[in-house]
N, C-alpha and C positions, 0 to 999 in steps of 0.2 A: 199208068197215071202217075203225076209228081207228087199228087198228095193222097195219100191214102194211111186212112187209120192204122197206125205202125204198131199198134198193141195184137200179137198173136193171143191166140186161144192159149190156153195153159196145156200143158203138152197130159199132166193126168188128172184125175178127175178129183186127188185131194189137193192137187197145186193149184195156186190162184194168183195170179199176177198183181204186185203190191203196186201201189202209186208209187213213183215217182219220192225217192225221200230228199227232201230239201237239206237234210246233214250231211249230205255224199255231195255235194256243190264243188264242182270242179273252174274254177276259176281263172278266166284267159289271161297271160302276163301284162299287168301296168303296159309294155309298150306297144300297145296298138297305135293306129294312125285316128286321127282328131276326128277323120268324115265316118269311121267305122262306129256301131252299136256295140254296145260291150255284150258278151253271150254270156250267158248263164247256162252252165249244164248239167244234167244232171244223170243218176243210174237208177233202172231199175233192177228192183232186187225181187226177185221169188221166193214166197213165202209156202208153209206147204199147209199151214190153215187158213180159211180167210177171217180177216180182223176185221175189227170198225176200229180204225185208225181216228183218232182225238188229233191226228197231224192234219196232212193233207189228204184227201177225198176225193174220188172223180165223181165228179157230178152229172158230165152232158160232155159225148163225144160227137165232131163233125167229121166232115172227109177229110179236112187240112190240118186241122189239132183235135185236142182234148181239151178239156178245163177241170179243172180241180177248184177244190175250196177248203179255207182253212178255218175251224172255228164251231164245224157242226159239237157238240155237246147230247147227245143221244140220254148219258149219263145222270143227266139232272132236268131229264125229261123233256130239253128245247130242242127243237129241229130247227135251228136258225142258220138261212146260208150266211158264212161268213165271206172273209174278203176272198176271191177270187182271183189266178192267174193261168194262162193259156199256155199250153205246150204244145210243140210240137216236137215229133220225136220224143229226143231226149231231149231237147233245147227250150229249158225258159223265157219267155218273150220279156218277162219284167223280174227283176229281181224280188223272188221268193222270200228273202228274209227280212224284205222292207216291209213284207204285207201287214196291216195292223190286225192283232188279233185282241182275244183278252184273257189276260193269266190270272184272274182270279180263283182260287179254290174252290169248290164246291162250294164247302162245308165252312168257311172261313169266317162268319156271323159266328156261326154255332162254337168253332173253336175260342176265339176272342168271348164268346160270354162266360165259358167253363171256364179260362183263363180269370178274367175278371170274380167269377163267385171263389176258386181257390185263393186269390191273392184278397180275397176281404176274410176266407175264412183263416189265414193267417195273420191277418191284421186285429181279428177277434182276440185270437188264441193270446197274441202278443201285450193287448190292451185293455186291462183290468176294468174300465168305464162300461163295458159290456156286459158284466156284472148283475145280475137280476133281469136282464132284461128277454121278453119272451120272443121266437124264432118266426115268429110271424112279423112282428115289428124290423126285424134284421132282415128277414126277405124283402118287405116291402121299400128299407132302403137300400137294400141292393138294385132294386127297380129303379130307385127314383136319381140314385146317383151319375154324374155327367161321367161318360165314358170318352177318352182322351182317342177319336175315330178319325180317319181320312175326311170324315164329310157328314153332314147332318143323317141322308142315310145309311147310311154305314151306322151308325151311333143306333139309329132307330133298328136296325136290323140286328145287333146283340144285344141290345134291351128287350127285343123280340123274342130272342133265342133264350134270353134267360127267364122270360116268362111262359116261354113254350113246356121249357124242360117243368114249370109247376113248383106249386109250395110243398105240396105233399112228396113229391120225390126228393127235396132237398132240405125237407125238416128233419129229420133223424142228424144229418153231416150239423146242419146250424147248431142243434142241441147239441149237439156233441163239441163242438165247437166254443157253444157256451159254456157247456158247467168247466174247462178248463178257463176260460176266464174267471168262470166263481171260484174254481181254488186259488187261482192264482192271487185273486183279491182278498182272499179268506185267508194266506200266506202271509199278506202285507196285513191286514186288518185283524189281528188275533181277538181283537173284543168285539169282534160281529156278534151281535145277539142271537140274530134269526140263524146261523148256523147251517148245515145239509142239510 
């Protein structure tokens, strides 16, 4: 038969045949003829545990190709097919590194809020105005402050992140944060009354 599924069995029983890697792309020379399709190729490579690859993925093979897909996320709990290309053989029918996918972080809210609460609790440390005042009132305007985001949610999702993580986990860092503001004031101010 001319087409038949060209993925053998794995020859032992810890070897598992990897998808197809799109960074092994063997690229046909600039001079082909104007009526030809440009080929995409690629290798595969034998892996000897099996992965859940965050690359490409075989999703559904037929008698004539395979198809793969790029984008599944297991990780952070989505099972979403991503964009999809056909192979046969070795040979990609569309160029694999055109596919749109999405490189966002997991965790990347979560990181930009921790970011954002250390760079205010340096702005504390720095700026004596902070002086008296109590760690609940500094949480709540770390809340309420415009965070400089790609896009409104993005903004709302590490405002999110820094109300997830709680007052009570990050009142001890504020206070602390604070009384060096009050010496720092108490520094500049030597006829403070009210005193430590």
């Amino acid at each position: 038969a001319p087409f038949q599924d060209s993925l053998p069995a794995p020859a032992l029983s810890t070897q598992v045949e990897a998808p197809i890697e799109v960074s092994s792309l063997v690229l046909p020379p600039s001079s082909e003829s104007p009526g030809e399709r440009q080929r995409f190729m690629g290798e595969r490579q034998i892996r000897n545990m099996p992965t859940h690859s965050r690359g490409c993925e075989r999703t559904r093979a037929k008698k004539s190709f395979a198809v793969y897909s790029v984008g599944r996320n297991r990780r952070r709990g989505e099972n979403v097919l991503g964009a999809t290309v056909k192979v046969i053989g070795n040979e990609f029918l569309t160029d694999p590194c055109a596919l749109s996918h999405d490189c966002t972080a997991a965790k990347y809210a979560e990181e930009r809020g921790n970011r954002a609460v250390y760079e205010e609790f340096q702005n504390i440390r720095k700026d004596s105005a902070y002086a008296g005042r109590k760690p609940v009132q500094v949480f709540f305007d770390l809340l309420a402050k415009d965070r400089a985001a790609d896009n409104e949610d993005m903004e709302d999702s590490i405002r999110g992140a820094i109300r997830q993580t709680g007052y009570y986990a990050r009142k001890r860092a504020i206070g602390r944060n604070l009384s060096v503001a009050l010496v720092s004031y108490l520094l500049l101010h030597p006829n403070y009354s009210d005193g430590l």
